[in-house]
Every structure is written in C-alpha cells, then in structure tokens.
N, C-alpha and C positions, 0 to 999 in steps of 0.2 A: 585063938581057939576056934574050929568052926561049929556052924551054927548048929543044932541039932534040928532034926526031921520036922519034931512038933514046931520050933520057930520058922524056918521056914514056909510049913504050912499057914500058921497063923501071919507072915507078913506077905503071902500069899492070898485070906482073905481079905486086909486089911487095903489091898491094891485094888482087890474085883470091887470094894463097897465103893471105895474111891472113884472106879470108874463108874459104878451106877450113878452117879451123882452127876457126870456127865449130861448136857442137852441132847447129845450127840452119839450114834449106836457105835458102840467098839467092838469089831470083830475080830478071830483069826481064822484061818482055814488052812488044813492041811495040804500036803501034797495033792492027795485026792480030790480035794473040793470040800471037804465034809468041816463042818463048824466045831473046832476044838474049842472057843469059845465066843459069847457074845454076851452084852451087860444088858443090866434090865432095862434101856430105855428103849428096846425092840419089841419088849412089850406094848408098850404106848404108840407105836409108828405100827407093828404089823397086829396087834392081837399075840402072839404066840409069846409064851414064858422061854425064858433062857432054857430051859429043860428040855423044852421041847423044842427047839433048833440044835440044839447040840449035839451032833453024831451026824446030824441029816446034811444032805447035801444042799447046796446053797441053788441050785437048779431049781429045786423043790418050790424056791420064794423066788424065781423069777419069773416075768410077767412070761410067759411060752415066746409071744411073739420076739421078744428079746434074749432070750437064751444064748442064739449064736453069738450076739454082739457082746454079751458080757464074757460067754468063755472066750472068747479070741482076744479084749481085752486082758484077763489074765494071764493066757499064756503069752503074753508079750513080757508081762513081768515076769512071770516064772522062769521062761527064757532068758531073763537077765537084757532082754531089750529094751527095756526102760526100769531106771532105778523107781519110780514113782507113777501113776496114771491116775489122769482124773474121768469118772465114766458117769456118766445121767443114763439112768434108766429105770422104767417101773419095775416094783418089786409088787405081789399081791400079797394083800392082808387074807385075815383067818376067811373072811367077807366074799372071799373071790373079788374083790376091788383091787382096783390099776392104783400103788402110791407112788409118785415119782421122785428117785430119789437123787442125791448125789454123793459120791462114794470119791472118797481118794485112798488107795491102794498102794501097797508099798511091797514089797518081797522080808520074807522070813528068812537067816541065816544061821548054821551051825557055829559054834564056835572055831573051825575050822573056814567059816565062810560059804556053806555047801547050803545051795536054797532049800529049805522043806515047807514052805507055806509061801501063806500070804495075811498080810495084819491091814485092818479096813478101818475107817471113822468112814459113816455113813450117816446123811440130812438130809430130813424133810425138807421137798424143791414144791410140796403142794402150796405155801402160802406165797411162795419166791413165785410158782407160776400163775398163782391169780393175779398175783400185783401186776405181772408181766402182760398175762390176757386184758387184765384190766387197761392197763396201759396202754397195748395197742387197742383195744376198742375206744377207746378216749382219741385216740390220734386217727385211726377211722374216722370216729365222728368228725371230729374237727374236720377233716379233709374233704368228706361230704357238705358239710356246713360251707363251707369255704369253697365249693363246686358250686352248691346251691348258692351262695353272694353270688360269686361269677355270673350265672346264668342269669340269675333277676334282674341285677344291678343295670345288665347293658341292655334291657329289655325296657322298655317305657309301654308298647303296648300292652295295654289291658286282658284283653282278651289273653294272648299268649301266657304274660306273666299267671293268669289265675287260671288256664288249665297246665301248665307247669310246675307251679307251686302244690296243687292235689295231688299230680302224678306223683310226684317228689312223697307227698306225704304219705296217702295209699302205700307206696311202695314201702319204703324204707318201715311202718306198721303193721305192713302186711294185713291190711285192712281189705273186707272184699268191699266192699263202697262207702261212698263219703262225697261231701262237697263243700263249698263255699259260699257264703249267705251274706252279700253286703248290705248293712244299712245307710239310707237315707230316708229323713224327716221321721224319725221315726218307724219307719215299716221295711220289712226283708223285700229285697231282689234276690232271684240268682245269681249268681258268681259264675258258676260251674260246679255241673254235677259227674261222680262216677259211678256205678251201681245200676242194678234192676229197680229200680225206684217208680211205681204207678204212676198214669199221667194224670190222675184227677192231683197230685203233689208236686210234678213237675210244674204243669200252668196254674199252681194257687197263687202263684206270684204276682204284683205285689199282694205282700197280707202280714198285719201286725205280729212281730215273735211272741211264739207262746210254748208251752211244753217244757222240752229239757233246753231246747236250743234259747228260749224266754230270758228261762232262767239264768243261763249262763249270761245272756245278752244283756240283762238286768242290775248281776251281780258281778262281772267283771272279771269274773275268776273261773277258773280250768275245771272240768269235772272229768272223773274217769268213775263212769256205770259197769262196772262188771256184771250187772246181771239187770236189766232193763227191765223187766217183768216187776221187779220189786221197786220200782222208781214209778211212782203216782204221776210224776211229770213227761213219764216218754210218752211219745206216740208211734205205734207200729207202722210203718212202710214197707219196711221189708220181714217177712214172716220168721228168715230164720236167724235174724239177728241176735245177739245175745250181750253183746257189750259193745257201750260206744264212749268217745270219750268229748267231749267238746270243748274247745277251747277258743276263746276271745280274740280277735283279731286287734290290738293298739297299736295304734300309732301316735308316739305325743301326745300321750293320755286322750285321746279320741278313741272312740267305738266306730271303726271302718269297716266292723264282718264278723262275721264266728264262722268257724271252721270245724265241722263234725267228720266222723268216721267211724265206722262200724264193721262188726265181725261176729262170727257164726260160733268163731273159737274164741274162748276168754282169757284164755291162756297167751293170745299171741300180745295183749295189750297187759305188758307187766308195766311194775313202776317206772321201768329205766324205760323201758321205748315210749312211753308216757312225758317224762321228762325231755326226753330225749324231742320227742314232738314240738312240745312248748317250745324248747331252744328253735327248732326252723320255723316257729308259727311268727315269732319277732320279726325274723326278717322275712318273710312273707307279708307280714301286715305295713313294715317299709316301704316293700316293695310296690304291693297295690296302692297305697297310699300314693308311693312316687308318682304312680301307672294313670290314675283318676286326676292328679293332678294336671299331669301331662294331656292328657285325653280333655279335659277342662280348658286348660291354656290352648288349647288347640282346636277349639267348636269356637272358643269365644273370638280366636283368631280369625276364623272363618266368617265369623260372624261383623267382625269390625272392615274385614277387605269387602265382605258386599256392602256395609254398610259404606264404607269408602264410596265403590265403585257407583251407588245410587246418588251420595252428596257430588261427586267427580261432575256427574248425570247431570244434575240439577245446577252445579255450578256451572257448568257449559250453557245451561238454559237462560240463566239468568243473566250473561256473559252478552247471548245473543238477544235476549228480550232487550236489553241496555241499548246494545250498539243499534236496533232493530227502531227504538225507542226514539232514541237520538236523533236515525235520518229519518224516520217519518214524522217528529215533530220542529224539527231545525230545520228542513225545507219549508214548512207551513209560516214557520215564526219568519224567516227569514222576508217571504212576499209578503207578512203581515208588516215588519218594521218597515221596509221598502217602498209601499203604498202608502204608509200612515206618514213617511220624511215626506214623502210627493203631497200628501190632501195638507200639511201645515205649510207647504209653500204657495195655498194657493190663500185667495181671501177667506176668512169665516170670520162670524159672530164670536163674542166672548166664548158662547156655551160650547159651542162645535168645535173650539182651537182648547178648551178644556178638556174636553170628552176624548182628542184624538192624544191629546198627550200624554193619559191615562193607556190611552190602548196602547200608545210604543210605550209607557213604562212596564206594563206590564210583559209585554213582549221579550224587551228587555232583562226581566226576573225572569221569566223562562229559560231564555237563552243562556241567564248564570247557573240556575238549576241545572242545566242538561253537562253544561262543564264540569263544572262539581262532582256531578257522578260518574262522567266519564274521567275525571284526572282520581277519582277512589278504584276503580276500575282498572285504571293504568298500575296503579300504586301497587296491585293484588298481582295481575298479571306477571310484573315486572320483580315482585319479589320473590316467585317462583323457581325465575331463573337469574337474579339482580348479580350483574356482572361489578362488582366494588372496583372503586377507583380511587387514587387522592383525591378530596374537594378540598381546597381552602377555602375553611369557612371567612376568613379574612376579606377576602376577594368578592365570597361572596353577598357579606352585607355592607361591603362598598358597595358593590352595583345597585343592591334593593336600594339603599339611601337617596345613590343616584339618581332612581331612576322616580323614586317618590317625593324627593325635596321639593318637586316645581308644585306638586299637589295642595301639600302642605305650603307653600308659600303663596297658592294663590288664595288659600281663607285664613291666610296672618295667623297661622299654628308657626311655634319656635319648633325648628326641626332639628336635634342634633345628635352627633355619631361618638362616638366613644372606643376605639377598636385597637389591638395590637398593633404596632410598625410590621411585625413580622406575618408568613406565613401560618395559619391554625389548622394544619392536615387533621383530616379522618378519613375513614375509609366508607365511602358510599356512593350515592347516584346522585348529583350533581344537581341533574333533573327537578329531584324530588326536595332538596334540601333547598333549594333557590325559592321553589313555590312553598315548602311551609315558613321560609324565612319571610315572605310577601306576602302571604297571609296574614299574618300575627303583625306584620307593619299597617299594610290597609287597614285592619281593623280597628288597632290605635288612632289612626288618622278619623276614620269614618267615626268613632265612640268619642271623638274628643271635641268638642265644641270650637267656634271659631276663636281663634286668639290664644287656644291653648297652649299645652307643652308636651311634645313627647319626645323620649331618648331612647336613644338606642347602644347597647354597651355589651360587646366582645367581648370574656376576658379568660384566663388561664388561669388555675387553682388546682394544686392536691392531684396530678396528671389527670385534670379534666376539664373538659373547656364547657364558659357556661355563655348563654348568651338570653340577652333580657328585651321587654318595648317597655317601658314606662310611659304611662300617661297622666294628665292629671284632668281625666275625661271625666264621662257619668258615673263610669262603676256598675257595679253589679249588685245586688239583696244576696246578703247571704244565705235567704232559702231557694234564690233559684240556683244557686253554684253546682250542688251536687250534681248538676243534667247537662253542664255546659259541655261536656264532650260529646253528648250523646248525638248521634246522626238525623236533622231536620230540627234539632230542638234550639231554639232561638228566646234567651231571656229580653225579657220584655219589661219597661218601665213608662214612666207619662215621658220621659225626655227622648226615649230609644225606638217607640211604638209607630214612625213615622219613616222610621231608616230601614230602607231597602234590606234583605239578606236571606240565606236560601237555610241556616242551621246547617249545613255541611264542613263550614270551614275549619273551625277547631277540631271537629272528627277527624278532617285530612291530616289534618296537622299531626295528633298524636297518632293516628297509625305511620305516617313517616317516621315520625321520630321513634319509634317503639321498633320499626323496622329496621333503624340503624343502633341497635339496642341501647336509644339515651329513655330519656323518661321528661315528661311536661313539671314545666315550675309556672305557680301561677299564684297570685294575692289579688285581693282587691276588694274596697270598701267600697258601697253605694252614695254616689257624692262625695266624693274625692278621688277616684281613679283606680286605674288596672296595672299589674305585671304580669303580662307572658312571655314564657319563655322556655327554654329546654339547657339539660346538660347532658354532653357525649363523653365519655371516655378517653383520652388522650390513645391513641392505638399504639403498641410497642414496637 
C-alpha cells in the first residue's frame, strides 16, 4: 500500500533531525546554485540558521576572492566531469570572517539519471589548519635551531660566536636592541652589544649585576617584562623601551652570561618567541662556553711556548756556562796536578810532601766534579735526540767486572759475577748504560772495606731484566736515604767521611736509567751493607 503524504513528510523530518546530529554541514543545491537544503550544523560553522541559507545562493557564503574557484569546481560536477570533487576553500561567517572549509561534492540525479543539483558534507579545515600552521612553524624553528648549531658549533672564535648568536637572537624577536653580558669572578663584562645604548653604560664595564639583568643573574631563571616601568628592578638605557626579556646563559649548570633584549613593541615578545628564545639561548650559552674555552686553551698555550722558548734560552745558557766552566777550570787543574807530580818528585820535608799531596788530591776531586757534570750534560743532550740500539746488557757487566776485578783484588775484596750465558738485549745507548753499570760498581768497591764482598748478579724475570751490586760494606742511616739521589748530596758517616766523592753519581745513575724507562732498586742497612741496582723491561 503506498505511503500517504503525512508519512512521508514525517520520515522526511525524521532524516533532517538525523542529519542535524551530524559534526559535519549537509548540504544540497539546485541546478541554479541556490540552497534547497542545509542541517543545522551551519549554524555553528557560519552563524546563519538553516532558514536563512535556504533559497539563497551559495555565492552569497563564499569568500569573494574564491568564488570563481568554487563555481568552476561545480560545474565540473554538474557537467558530469567528475562523479565526485574534493574543493578547500573559505567560506564567510555572519562576522565577514574567512572560515576555511572542506567540502566533498557529489552531483544530484533524476530518477531517470538527468542531473538537477548538487549534495555537499562540508568541515571545519580552521582546527586541521592551525595544527598544520603549527606544524610548519615547529619545523621552521627546528630548522633555524639546526642553522643556528651549524654556525656556532664550527665557530671556536669568541668574538664571532657572541656577535652571531645576538644577531641571531635580535632577529628571529624582532628586538630593536639587546646584548650579551659575561660573567667572571663575579662581575659582568661585555659580550656584545646591539642597540642605541648611552656610553656612560657601554664603558660601565666591568661592574657587579644588579637591576633586572642582577636578578636574573642571581636567580637562574628567564624573565619576560612586558611593561618595564612596573619592574622596581629595571634600569632605563634606552628611553623608549617597553618590554625586555632576560634570560641566563648555562652551561653545565654554570652561569657564563645573561642575555637581554628589548623592544618599543610589547606585542612582538609573546610567550612563543619567548620560548622560542630560551630554546637558542641553550645553545648559545654551549657555544660561548665552547668559544672561552678555546680562547683559554689557546693564551695558556701561548703562554707555555714563550715560556718554553725562555727555559730553551736559559737551557742553552747553562749548556754553555758548563762547557765554558769545564775548559776554563780543567786547564788551570790540569798545570796544577802537573806541577804538584813534578814538586813530590823532588826532596821535601814530612810537612811539604803532605801539604803537596793534599793539593793533587784535591785537584783530583775537581777534576771528578767537572766529569760528572759534563757526562749529566751529555746524558740531557743526548736524550734529545738518543739514537736506541741493541745493548747487551750481558756483555756489558762482563766488561765492568772486567775491567774492576784487578781493583778489587788489589785490597783482598771477594769480587764475584753472576750473569746469563746468553745475550740480555734492550734498547738504548750503550754509552750511557756502561757508565751507570760502573758506577754503582765503583761505589760498592770504594763503600766496602778491605777484605770485603761484593756481587754482581744479571738476571731475567716476569719479561724484565734486573740487575743488582751487593755489598757487604758500611751501609747507609736510614735517615740519610731519602736524598741519596739527589745531585751533589753525599751521605756521610765516621767510616765514609774520609772517601773522596763529588754527590753526582747516583744522580747520573737514575736519570740514565729513568731515560731508558727502567726505575732504581736499592736497600741497605747501616753496618751491614748496600743493593743498587735497576730493572728494564724485556723490549718486544
């Protein structure tokens, strides 16, 4: 049975309420253009009741400057050139405001298929375009941020980095002046200034922070003054300023700087370019950080090459006082020992053949002195440029043994050797390693009384070779030990007090050996004897 008039009409309401319920505007339009219908959510999007679009043409609610682009969009549908189109464009409210919308369109068919409209769902694009604006300004920034790394990061100069970083900031705030204020020990420097800024405030510098720049410098944390007149802590510089904002320079929780900027407009320092600051003041305050660092590494550097070049100076001085030293006192000693062999080959009394044998000993002691510093001398020189070789140390305390057995055998000391069969390579100067080996032997000989015993024992352990003198001589007090390296320092006791020696010996000793990077081994009890001796590294 079909439906009568009134049902029809009521499942005719029962669809419009339907679609009011809709987020999203439902419209249709006639052939004409004209609004046969639209649901109430166009109320909410343009201001206007369905009543009042309905008849009127849809021109009426487009933004003017888009009119052509949306009829021409239509007629493409109406045309039957597209079954569907999707078209963005503003539409204005009751307001004369631009709402940007988006509309997907479809074409209207007779039951015979004959087009006479067009049927729309049409969405608010205003919250789809902030997110969208939002989005690219988020990706702006970052790309700026990420310009602004770039440029600091390869920058170490000072200078540069902190009029860069202001440019940078002024700019992107649209600040008409501002600067940079580092601290040290407490009190502000300049950084870099921009603005008309008085010079009695230019050269106040240095001078303790105080004011609003104090405060921030005090408390750590960012301020944004929108209206400076009402801030007890600013200080006027510039007259027509009206909002500044300051922010803290950290780096690794250090106070390196505050960074102020100022403006006439208060309006151009909102929350976001506020924010937005702080994020580039981070890496600005890295930056100078890096920048001071570098500029720091780089004075002290300067500072250690002159200092070099004056020790260099000085070492060459002393180089030549040595060698200067040398021949003008080794010629003099030389006709003194020479004369003094000639006047005891001639006759004298007890006292006179006493008195001259004193002057060659003493000559004698000179003439050890002046070796001694000239073989410390060689030692320095030579490890400048120390050309390493194999030594066998094997070979070489054969020969010392060698060459000191007849010494030791002529005051009935027991002299005996102890050493590998084989080669004991290391890498050194042969030179130097032979004389600290002879050393530390002479001295056992010369510390040990007649009749004694001293050994001598090479040996190989753990890839390291050690080598020792044993004695079973005077010994040493163990309060004078601690000096026994020291250069001219000579321990002294009632048995030792009588033995010739210059204090240089063991000094030579361990800077050899510390040159060929082993290290001194040493014992010894007072009245009962001494070990010296060294350990070198096996070389790979």
């Amino acid at each position: 049975m079909p439906a009568s008039r009134n049902e029809i009409h009521a499942a005719e309401k029962g669809t419009g309420r339907l679609l009011d319920t809709f987020g999203d505007v439902i419209f249709t339009l006639d052939a004409a253009g004209m609004f046969t219908y639209i649901n109430a959510r166009a109320q909410q999007l343009l201001d206007y009741t369905p009543g009042e679009m309905i008849g009127q043409h849809y021109e009426k609610f487009v933004a003017p400057m888009w009119s052509d682009h949306v009829r021409s969009m239509y007629a493409r549908v109406m045309s039957q050139q597209h079954d569907e189109l999707l078209i963005e464009a503003p539409m204005v409210n009751r307001q004369g405001k631009d709402i940007w919308v988006e509309q997907m369109v479809s074409l209207l068919r007779t039951e015979k298929g004959e087009p006479v409209g067009l049927a729309g769902v049409m969405r608010d694009m205003t919250e789809r375009n902030l997110t969208e604006a939002e989005l690219e300004k988020r990706i702006t920034q970052l790309a700026t941020l990420q310009r602004i790394d770039a440029e600091l990061t390869h920058q170490l100069d000072i200078d540069y980095v902190l009029s860069m970083a202001l440019d940078a900031a002024v700019r992107l705030s649209a600040a008409d002046a501002g600067g940079i204020e580092l601290i040290r020990d407490g009190k502000l420097y300049t950084g870099t200034i921009i603005g008309n800024y008085p010079p009695e405030f230019l050269y106040s510098y240095p001078r303790p922070p105080t004011g609003l720049i104090g405060r921030v410098a005090q408390e750590r944390k960012p301020e944004l003054v929108l209206d400076v007149k009402k801030d007890p802590d600013y200080r006027v510089q510039i007259a027509t300023t009206q909002a500044q904002m300051t922010i803290p320079l950290l780096s690794q929780d250090r106070l390196i700087g505050v960074l102020f900027l100022e403006t006439r407009k208060p309006e151009r320092f909102t929350t976001e370019v506020f924010e937005f600051i702080q994020l580039i003041t981070t890496r600005i305050a890295a930056a100078v950080d890096n920048a001071q660092l570098y500029d720091t590494t780089r004075q002290q550097l300067a500072e250690l090459q002159d200092l070099y070049t004056q020790i260099s100076a000085l070492e060459q001085l002393k180089t030549d006082m040595i060698q200067l030293a040398a021949h003008d006192l080794g010629n003099p000693l030389t006709s003194i020992s020479g004369f003094t062999d000639l006047l005891l080959d001639t006759p004298l009394n007890p006292t006179q053949r006493e008195q001259a044998e004193i002057i060659k000993d003493a000559a004698a002691r000179m003439k050890k002195i002046i070796r001694d510093i000239l073989s410390l001398q060689r030692i320095e020189e030579m490890a400048q440029g120390m050309l390493l070789e194999d030594v066998d140390l094997t070979e070489l305390v054969r020969h010392v043994y060698d060459t000191q057995k007849f010494h030791a055998q002529h005051r009935g000391q027991q002299f005996t050797l102890d050493c590998p069969q084989y080669p004991a390579y290391i890498k050194g100067d042969p030179a130097q390693m032979r004389e600290a080996i002879a050393n530390l032997v002479s001295n056992a000989l010369k510390y040990t009384p007649d009749s004694g015993t001293i050994h001598m024992h090479l040996w190989e352990e753990d890839d390291t070779f050690f080598f020792e003198v044993i004695d079973d001589g005077y010994g040493i007090p163990e309060e004078q030990q601690g000096r026994l390296f020291q250069p001219f320092y000579r321990a002294k006791t009632q048995e030792t007090i009588k033995i010739d020696g210059t204090g240089l010996g063991l000094h030579l000793v361990k800077n050899i050996i510390e040159r060929h990077h082993g290290k001194m081994r040493f014992h010894s009890v007072h009245g009962e004897g001494s070990m010296f001796g060294f350990e070198i590294f096996v070389p790979m």
